[in-house]
mmCIF file of the N, C-alpha and C atoms, coordinates in Angstrom:
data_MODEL
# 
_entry.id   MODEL 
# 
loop_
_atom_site.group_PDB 
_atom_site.id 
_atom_site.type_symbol 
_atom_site.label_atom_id 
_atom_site.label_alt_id 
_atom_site.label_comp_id 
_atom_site.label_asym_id 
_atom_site.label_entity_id 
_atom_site.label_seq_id 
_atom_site.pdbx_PDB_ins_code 
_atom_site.Cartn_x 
_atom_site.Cartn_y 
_atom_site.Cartn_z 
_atom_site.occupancy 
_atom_site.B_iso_or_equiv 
_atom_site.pdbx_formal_charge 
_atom_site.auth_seq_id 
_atom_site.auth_comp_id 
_atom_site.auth_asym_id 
_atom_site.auth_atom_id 
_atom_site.pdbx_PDB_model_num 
ATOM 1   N N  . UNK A 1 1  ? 117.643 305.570 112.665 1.00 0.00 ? 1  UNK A N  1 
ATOM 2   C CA . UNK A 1 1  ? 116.639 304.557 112.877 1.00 0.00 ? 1  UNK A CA 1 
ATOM 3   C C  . UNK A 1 1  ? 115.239 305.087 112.604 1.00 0.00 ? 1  UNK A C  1 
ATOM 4   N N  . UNK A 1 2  ? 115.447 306.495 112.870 1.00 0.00 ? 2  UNK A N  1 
ATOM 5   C CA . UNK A 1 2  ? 113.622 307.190 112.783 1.00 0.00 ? 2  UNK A CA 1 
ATOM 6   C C  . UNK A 1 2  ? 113.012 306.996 111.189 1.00 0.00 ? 2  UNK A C  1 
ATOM 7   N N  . UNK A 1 3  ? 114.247 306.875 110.540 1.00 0.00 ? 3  UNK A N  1 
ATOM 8   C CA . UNK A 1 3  ? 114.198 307.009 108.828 1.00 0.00 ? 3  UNK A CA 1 
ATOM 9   C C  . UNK A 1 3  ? 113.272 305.367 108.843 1.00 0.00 ? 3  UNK A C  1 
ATOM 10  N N  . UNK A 1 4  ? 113.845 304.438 109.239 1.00 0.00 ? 4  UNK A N  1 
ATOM 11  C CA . UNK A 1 4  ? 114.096 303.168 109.286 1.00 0.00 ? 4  UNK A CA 1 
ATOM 12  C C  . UNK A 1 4  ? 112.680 302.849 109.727 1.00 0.00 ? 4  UNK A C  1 
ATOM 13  N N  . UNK A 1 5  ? 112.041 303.238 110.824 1.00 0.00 ? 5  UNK A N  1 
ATOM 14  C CA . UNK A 1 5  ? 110.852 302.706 111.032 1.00 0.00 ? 5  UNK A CA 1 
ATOM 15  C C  . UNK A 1 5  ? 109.753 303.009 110.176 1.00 0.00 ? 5  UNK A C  1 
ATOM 16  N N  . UNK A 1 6  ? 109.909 304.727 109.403 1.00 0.00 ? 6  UNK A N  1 
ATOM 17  C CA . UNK A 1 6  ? 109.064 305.406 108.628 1.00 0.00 ? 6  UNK A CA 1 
ATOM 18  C C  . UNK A 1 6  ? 108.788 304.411 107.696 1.00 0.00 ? 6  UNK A C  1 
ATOM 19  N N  . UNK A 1 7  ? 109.674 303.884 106.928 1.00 0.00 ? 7  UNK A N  1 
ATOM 20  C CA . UNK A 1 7  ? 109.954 303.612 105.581 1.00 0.00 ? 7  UNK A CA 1 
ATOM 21  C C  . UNK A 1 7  ? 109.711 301.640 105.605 1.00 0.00 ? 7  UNK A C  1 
ATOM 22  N N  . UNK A 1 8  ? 109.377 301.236 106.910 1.00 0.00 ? 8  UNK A N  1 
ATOM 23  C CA . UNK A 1 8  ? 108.990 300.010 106.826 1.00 0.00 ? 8  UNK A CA 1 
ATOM 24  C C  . UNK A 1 8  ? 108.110 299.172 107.071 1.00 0.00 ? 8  UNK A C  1 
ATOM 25  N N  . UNK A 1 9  ? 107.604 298.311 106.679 1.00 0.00 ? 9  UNK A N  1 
ATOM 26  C CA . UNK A 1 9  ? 106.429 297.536 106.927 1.00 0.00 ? 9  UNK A CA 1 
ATOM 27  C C  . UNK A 1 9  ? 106.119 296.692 108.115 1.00 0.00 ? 9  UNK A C  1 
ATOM 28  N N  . UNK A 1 10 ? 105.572 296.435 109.086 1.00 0.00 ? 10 UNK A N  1 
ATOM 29  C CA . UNK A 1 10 ? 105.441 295.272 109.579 1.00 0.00 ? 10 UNK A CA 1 
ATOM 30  C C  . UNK A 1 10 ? 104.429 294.117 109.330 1.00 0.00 ? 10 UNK A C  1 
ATOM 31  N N  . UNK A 1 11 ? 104.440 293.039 109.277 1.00 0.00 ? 11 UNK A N  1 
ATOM 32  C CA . UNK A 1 11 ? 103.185 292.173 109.100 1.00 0.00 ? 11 UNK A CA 1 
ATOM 33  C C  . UNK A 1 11 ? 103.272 291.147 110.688 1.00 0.00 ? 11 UNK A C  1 
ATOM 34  N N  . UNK A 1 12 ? 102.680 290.719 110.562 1.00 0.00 ? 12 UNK A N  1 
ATOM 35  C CA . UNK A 1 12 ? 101.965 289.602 111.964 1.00 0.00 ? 12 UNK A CA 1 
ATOM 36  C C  . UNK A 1 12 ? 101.663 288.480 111.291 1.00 0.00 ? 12 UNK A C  1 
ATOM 37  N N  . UNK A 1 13 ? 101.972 287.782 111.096 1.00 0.00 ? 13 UNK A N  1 
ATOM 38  C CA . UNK A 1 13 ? 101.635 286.526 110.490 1.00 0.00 ? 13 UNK A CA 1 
ATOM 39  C C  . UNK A 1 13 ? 100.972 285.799 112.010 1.00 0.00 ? 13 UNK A C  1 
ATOM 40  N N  . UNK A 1 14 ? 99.962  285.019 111.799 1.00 0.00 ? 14 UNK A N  1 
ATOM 41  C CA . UNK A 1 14 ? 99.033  284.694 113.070 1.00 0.00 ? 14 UNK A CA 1 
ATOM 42  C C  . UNK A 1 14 ? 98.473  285.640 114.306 1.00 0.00 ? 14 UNK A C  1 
ATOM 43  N N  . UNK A 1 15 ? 98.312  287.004 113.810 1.00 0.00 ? 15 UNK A N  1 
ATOM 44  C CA . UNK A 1 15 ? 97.637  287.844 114.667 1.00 0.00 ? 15 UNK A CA 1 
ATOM 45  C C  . UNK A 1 15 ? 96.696  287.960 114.788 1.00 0.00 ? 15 UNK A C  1 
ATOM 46  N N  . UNK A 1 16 ? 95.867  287.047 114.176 1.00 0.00 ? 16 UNK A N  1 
ATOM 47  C CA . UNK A 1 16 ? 93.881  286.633 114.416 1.00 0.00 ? 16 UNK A CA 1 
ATOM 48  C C  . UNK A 1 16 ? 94.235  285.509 115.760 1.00 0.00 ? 16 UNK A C  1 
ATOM 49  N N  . UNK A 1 17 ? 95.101  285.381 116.354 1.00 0.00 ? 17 UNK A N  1 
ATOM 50  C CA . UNK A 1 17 ? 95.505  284.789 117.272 1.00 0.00 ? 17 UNK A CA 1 
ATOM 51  C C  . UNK A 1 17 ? 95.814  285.807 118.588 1.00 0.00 ? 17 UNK A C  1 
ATOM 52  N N  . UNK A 1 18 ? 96.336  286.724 118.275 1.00 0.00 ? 18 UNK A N  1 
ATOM 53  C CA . UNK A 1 18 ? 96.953  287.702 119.813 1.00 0.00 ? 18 UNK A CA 1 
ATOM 54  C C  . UNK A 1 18 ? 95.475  288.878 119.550 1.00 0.00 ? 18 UNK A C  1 
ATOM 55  N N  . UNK A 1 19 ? 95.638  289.785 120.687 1.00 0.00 ? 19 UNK A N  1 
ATOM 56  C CA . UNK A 1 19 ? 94.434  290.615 121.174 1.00 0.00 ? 19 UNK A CA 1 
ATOM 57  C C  . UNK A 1 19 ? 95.231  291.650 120.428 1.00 0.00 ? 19 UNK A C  1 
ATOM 58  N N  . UNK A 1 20 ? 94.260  292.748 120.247 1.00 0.00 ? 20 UNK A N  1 
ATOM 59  C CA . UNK A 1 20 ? 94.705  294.142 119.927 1.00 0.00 ? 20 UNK A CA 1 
ATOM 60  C C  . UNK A 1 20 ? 95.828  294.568 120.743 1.00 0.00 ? 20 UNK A C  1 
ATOM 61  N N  . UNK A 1 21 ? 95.724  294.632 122.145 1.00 0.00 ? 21 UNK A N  1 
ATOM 62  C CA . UNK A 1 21 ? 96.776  295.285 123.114 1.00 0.00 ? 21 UNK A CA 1 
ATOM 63  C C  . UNK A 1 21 ? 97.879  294.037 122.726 1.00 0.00 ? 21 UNK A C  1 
ATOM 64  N N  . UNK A 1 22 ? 97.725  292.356 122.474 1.00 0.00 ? 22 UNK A N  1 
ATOM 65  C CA . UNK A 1 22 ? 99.052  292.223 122.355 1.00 0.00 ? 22 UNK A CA 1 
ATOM 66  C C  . UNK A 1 22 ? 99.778  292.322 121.075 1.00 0.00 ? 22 UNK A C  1 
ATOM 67  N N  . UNK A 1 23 ? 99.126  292.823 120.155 1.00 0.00 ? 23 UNK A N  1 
ATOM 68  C CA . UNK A 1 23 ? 99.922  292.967 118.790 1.00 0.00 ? 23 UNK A CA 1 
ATOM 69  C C  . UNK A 1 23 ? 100.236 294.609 118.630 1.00 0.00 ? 23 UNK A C  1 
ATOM 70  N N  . UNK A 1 24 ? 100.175 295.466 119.691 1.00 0.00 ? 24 UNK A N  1 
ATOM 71  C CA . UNK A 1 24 ? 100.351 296.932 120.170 1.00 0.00 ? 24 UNK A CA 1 
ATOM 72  C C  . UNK A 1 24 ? 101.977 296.201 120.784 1.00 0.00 ? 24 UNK A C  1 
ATOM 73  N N  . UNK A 1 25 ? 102.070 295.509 121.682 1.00 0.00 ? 25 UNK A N  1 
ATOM 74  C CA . UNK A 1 25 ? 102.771 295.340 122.660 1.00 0.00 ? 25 UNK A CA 1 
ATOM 75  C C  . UNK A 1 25 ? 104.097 294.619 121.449 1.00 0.00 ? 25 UNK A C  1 
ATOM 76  N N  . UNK A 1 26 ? 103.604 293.529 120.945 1.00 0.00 ? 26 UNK A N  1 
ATOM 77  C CA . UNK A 1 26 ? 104.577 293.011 119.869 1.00 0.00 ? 26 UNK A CA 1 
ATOM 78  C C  . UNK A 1 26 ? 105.092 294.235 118.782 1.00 0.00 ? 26 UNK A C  1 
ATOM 79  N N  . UNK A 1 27 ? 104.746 294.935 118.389 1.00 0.00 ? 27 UNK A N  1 
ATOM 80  C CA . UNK A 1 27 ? 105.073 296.021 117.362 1.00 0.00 ? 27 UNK A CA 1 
ATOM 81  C C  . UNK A 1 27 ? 105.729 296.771 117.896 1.00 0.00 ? 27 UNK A C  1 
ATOM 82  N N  . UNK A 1 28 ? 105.535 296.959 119.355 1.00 0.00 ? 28 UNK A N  1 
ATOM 83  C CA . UNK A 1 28 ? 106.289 298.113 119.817 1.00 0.00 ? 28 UNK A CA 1 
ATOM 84  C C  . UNK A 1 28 ? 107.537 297.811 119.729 1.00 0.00 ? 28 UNK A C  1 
ATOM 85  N N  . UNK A 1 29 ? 107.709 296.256 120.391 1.00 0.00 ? 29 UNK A N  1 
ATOM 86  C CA . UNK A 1 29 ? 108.882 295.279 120.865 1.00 0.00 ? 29 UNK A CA 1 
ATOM 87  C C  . UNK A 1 29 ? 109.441 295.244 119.139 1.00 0.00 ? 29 UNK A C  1 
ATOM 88  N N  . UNK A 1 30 ? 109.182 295.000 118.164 1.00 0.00 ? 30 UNK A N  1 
ATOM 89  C CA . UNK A 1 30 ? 109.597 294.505 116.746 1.00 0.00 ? 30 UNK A CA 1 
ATOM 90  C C  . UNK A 1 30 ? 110.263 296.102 116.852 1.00 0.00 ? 30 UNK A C  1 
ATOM 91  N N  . UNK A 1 31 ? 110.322 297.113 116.702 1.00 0.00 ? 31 UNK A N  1 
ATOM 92  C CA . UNK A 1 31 ? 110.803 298.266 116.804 1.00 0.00 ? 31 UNK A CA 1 
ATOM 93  C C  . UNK A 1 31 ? 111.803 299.223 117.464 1.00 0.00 ? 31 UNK A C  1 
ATOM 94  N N  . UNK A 1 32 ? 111.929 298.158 118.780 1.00 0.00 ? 32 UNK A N  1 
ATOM 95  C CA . UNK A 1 32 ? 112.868 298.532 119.283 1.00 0.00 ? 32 UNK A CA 1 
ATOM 96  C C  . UNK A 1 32 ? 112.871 299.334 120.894 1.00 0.00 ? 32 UNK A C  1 
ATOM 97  N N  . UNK A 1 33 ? 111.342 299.710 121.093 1.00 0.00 ? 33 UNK A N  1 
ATOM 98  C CA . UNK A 1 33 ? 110.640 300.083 122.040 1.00 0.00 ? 33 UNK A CA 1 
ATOM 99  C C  . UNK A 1 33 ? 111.150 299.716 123.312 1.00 0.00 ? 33 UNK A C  1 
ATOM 100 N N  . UNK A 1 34 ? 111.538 299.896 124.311 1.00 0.00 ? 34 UNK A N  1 
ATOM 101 C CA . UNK A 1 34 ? 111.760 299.168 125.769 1.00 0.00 ? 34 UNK A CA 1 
ATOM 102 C C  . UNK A 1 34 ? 110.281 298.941 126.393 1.00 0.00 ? 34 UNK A C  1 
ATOM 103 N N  . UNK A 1 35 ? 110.710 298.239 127.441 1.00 0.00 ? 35 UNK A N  1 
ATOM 104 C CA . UNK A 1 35 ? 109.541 297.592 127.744 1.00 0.00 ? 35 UNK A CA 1 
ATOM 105 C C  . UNK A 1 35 ? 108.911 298.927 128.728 1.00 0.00 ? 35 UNK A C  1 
ATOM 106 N N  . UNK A 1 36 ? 109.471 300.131 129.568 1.00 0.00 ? 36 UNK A N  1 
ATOM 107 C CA . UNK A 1 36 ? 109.307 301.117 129.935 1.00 0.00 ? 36 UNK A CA 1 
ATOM 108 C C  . UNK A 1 36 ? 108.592 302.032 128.953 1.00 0.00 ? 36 UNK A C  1 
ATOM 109 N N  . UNK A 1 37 ? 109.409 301.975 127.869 1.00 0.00 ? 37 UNK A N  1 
ATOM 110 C CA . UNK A 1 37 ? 108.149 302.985 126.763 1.00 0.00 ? 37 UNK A CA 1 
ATOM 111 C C  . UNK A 1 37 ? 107.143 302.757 126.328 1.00 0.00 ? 37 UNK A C  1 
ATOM 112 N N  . UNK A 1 38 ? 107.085 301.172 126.254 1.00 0.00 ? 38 UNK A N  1 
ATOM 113 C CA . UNK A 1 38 ? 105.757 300.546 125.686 1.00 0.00 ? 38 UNK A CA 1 
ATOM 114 C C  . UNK A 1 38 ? 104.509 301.133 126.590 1.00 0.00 ? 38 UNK A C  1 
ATOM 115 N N  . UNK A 1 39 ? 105.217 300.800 127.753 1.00 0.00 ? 39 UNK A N  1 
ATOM 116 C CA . UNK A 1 39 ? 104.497 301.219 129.527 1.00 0.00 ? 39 UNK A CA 1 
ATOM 117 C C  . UNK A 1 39 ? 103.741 302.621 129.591 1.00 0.00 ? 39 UNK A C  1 
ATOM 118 N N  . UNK A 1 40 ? 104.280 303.446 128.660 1.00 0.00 ? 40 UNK A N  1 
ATOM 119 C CA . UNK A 1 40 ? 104.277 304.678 129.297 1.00 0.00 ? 40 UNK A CA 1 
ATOM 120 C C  . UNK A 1 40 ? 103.337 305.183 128.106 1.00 0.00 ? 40 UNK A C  1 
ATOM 121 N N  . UNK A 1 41 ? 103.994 304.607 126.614 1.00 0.00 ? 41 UNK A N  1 
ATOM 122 C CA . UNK A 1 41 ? 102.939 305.531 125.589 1.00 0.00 ? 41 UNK A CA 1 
ATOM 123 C C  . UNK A 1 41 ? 101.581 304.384 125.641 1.00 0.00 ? 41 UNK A C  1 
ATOM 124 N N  . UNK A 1 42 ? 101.176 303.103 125.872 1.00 0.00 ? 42 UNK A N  1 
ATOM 125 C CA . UNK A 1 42 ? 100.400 302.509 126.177 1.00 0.00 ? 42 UNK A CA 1 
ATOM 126 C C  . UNK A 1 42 ? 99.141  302.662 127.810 1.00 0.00 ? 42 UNK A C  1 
ATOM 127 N N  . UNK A 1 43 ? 99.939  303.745 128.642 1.00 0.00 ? 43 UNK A N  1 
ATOM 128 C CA . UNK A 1 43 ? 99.457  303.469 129.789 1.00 0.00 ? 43 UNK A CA 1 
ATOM 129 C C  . UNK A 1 43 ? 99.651  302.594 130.752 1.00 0.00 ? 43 UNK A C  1 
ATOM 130 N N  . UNK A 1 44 ? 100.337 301.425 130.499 1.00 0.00 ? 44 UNK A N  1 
ATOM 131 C CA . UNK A 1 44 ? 99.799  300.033 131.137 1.00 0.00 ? 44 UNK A CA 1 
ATOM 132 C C  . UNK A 1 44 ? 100.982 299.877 132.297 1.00 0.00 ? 44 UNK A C  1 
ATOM 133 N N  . UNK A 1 45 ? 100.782 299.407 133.086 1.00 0.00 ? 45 UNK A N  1 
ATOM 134 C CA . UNK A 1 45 ? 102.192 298.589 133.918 1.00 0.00 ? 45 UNK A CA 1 
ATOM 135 C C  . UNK A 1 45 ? 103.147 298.290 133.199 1.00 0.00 ? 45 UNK A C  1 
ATOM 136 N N  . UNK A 1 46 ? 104.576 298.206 133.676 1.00 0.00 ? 46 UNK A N  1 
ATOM 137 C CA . UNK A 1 46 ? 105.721 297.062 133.005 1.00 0.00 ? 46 UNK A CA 1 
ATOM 138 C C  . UNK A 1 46 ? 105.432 296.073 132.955 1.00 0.00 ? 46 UNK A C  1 
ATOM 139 N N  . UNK A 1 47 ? 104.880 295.477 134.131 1.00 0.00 ? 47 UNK A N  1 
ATOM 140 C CA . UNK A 1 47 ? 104.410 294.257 134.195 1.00 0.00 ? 47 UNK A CA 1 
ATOM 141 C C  . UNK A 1 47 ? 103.220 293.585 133.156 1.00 0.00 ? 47 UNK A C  1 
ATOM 142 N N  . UNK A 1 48 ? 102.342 294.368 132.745 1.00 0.00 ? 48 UNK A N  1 
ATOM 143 C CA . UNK A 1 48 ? 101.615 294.209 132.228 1.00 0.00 ? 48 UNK A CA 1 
ATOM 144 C C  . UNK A 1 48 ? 101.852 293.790 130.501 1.00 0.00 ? 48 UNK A C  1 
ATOM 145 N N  . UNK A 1 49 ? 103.021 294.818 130.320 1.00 0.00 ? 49 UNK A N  1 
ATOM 146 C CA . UNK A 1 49 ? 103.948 294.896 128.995 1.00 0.00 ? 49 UNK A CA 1 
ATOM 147 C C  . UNK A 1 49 ? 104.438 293.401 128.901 1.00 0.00 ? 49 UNK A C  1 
ATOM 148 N N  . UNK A 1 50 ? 105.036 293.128 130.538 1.00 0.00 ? 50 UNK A N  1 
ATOM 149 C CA . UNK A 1 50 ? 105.836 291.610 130.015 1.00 0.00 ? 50 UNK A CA 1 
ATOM 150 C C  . UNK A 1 50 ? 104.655 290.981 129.794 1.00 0.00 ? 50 UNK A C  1 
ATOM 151 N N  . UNK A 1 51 ? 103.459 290.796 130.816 1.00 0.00 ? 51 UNK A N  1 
ATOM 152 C CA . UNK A 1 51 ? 102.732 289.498 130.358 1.00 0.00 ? 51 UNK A CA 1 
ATOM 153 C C  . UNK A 1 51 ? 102.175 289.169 129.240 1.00 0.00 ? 51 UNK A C  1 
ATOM 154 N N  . UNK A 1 52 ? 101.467 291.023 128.720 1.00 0.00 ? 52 UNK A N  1 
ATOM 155 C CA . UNK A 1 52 ? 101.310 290.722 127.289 1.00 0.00 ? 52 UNK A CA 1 
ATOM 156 C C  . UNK A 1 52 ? 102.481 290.208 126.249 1.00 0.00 ? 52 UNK A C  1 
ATOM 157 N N  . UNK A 1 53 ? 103.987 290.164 126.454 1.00 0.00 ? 53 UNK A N  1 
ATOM 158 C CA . UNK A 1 53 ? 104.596 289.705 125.247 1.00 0.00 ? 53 UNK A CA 1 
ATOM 159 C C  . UNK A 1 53 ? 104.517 288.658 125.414 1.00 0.00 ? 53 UNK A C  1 
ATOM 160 N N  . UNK A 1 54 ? 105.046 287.984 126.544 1.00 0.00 ? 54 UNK A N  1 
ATOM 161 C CA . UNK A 1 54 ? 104.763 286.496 126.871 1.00 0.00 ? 54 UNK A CA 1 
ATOM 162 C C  . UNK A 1 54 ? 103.509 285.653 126.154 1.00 0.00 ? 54 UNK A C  1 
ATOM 163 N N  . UNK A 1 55 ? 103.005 285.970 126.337 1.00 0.00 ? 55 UNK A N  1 
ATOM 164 C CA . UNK A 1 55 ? 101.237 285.414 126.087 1.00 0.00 ? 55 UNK A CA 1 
ATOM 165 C C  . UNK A 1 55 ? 101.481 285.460 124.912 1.00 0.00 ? 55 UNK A C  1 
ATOM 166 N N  . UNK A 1 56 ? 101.521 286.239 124.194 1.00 0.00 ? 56 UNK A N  1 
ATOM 167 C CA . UNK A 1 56 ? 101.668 286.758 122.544 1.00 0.00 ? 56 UNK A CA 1 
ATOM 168 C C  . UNK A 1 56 ? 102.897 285.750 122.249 1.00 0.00 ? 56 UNK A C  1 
ATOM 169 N N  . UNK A 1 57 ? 103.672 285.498 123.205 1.00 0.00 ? 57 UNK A N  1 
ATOM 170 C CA . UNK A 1 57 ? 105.199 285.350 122.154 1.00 0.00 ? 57 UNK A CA 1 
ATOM 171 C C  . UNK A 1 57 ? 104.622 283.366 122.227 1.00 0.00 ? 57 UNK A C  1 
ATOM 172 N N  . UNK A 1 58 ? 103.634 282.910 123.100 1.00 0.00 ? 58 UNK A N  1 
ATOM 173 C CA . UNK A 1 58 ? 103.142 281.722 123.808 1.00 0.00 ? 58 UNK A CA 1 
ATOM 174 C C  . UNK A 1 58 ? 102.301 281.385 122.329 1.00 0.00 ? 58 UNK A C  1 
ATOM 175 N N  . UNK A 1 59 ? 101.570 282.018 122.059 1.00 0.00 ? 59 UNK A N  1 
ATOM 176 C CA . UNK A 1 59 ? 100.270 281.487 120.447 1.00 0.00 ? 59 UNK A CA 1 
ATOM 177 C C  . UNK A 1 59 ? 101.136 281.716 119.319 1.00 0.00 ? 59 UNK A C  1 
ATOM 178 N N  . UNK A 1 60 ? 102.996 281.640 119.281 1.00 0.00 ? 60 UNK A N  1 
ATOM 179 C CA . UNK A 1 60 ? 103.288 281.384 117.432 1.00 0.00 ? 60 UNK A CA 1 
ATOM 180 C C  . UNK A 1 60 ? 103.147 282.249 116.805 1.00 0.00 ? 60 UNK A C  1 
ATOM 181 N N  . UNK A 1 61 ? 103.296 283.381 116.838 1.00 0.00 ? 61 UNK A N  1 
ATOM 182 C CA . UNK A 1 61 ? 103.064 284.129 115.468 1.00 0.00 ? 61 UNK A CA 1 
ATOM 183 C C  . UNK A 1 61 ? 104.394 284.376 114.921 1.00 0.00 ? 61 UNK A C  1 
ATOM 184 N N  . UNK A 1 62 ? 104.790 284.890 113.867 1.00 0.00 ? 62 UNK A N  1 
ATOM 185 C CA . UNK A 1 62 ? 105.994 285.602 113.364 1.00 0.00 ? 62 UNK A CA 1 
ATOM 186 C C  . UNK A 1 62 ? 105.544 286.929 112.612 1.00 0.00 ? 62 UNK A C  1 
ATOM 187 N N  . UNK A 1 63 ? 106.772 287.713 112.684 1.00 0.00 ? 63 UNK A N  1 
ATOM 188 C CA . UNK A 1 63 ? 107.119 288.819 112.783 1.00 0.00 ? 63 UNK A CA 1 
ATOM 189 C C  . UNK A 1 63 ? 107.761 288.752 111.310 1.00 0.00 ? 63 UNK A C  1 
ATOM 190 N N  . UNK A 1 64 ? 107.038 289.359 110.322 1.00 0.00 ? 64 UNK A N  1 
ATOM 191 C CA . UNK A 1 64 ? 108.251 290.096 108.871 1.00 0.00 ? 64 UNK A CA 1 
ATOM 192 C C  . UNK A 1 64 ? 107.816 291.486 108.804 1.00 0.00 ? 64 UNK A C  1 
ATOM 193 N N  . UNK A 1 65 ? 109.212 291.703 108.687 1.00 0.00 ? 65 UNK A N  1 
ATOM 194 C CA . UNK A 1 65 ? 109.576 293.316 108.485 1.00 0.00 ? 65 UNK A CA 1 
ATOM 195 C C  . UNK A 1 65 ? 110.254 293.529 107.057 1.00 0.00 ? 65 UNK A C  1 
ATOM 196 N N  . UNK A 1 66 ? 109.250 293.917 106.364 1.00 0.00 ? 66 UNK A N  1 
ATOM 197 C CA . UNK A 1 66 ? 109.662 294.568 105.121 1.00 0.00 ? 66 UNK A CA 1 
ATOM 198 C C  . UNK A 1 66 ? 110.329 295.844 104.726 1.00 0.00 ? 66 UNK A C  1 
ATOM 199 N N  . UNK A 1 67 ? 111.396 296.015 104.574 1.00 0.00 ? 67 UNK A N  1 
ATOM 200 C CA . UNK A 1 67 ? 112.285 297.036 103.885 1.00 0.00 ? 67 UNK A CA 1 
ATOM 201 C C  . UNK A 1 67 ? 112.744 297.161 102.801 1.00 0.00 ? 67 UNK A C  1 
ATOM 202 N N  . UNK A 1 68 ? 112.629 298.582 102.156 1.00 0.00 ? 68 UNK A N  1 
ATOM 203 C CA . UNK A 1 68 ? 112.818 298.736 100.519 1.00 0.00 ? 68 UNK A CA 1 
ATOM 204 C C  . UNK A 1 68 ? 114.841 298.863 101.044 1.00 0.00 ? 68 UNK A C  1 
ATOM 205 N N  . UNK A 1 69 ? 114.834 298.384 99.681  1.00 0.00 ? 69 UNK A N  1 
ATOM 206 C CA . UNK A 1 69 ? 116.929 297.834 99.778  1.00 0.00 ? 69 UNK A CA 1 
ATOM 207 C C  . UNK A 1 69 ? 117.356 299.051 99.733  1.00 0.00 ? 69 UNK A C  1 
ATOM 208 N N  . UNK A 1 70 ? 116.555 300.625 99.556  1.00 0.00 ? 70 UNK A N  1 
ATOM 209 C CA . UNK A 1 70 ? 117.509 301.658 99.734  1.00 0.00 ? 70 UNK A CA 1 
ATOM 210 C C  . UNK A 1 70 ? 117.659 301.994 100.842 1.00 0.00 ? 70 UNK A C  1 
ATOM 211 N N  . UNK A 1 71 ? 117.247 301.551 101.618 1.00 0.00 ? 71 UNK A N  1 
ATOM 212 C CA . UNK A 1 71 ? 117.007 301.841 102.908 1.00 0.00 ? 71 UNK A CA 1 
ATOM 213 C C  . UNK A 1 71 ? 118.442 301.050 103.896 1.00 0.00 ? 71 UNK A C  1 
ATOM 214 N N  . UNK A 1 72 ? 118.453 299.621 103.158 1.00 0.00 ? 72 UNK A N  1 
ATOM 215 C CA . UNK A 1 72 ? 119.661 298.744 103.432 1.00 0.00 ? 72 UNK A CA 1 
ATOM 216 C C  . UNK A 1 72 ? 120.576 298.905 102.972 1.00 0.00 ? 72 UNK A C  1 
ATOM 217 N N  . UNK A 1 73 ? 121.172 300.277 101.568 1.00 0.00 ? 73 UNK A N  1 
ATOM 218 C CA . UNK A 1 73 ? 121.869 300.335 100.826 1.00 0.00 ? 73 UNK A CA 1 
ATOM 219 C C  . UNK A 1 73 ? 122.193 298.965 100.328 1.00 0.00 ? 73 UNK A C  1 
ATOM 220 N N  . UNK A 1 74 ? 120.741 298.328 99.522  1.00 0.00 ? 74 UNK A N  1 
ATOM 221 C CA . UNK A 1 74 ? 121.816 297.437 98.663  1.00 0.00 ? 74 UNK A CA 1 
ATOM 222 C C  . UNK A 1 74 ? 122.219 297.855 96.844  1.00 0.00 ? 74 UNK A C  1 
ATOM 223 N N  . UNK A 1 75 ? 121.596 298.576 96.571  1.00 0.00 ? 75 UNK A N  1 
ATOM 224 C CA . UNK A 1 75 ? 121.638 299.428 95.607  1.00 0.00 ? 75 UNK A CA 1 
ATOM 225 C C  . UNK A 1 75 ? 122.452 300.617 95.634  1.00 0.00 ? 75 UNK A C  1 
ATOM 226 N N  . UNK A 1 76 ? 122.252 301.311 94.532  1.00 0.00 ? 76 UNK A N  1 
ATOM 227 C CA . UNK A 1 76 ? 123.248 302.329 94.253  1.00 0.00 ? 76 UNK A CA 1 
ATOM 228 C C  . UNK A 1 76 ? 121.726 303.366 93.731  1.00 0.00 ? 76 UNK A C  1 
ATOM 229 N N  . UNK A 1 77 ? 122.508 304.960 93.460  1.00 0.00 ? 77 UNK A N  1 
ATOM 230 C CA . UNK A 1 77 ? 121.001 305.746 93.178  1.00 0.00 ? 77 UNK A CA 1 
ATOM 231 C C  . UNK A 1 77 ? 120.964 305.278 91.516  1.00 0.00 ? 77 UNK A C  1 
ATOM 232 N N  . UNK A 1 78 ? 122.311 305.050 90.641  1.00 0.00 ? 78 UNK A N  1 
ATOM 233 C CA . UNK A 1 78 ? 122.131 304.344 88.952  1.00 0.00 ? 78 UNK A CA 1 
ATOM 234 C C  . UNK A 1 78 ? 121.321 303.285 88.930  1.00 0.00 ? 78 UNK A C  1 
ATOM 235 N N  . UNK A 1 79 ? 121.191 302.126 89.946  1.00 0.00 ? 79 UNK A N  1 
ATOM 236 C CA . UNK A 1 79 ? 120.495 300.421 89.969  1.00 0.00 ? 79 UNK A CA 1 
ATOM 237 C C  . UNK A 1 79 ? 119.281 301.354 89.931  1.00 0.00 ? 79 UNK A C  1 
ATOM 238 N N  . UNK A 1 80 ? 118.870 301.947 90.991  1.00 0.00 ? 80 UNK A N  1 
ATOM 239 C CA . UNK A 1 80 ? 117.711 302.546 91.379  1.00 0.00 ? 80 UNK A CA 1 
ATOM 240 C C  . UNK A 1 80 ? 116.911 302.844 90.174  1.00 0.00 ? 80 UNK A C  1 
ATOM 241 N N  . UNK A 1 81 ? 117.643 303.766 89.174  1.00 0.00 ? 81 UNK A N  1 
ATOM 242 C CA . UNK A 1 81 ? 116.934 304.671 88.451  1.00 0.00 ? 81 UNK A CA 1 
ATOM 243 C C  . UNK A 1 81 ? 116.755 303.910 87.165  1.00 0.00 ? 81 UNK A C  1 
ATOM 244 N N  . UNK A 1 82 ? 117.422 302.675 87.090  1.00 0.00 ? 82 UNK A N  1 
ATOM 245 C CA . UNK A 1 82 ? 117.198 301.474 86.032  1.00 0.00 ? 82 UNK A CA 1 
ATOM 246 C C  . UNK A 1 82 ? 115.654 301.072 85.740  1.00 0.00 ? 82 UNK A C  1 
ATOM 247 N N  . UNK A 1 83 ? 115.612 300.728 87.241  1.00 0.00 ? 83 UNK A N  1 
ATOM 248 C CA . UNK A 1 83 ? 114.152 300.155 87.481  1.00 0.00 ? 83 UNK A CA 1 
ATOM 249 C C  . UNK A 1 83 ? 113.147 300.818 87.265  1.00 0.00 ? 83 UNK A C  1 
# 
């Protein structure tokens, strides 16, 4: 998975909408983060973790995560070296 996060993009579609700390809090969550780690490398309460996703998850935004297909193996290393 460590490969997996290196190698991928996130975007926020409507994040001129959530605060800095809640698009910290959403990224962590898009990643896989528990709500304890968010807590801990953020500083903040658990509690604090939920209200920020809540709130954030409350104003609409979406979440795309971009990944190159070698990463998904949808290719082969020959497709690859075509391109």
């Amino acid at each position: 998975m460590d490969r997996v996060v290196c190698l991928m993009h996130i975007e926020i579609r409507g994040a001129e909408k959530l605060s800095f700390r809640e698009r910290q809090v959403v990224v962590m969550k898009e990643i896989g983060k528990s709500t304890d780690e968010i807590s801990r490398t953020l500083g903040i309460s658990a509690s604090t973790v939920a209200t920020l996703y809540n709130r954030a998850r409350s104003k609409n935004y979406e979440v795309v995560i971009i990944l190159p297909g070698d990463v998904l193996g949808l290719y082969n290393e020959e497709d690859h070296d075509e391109e």
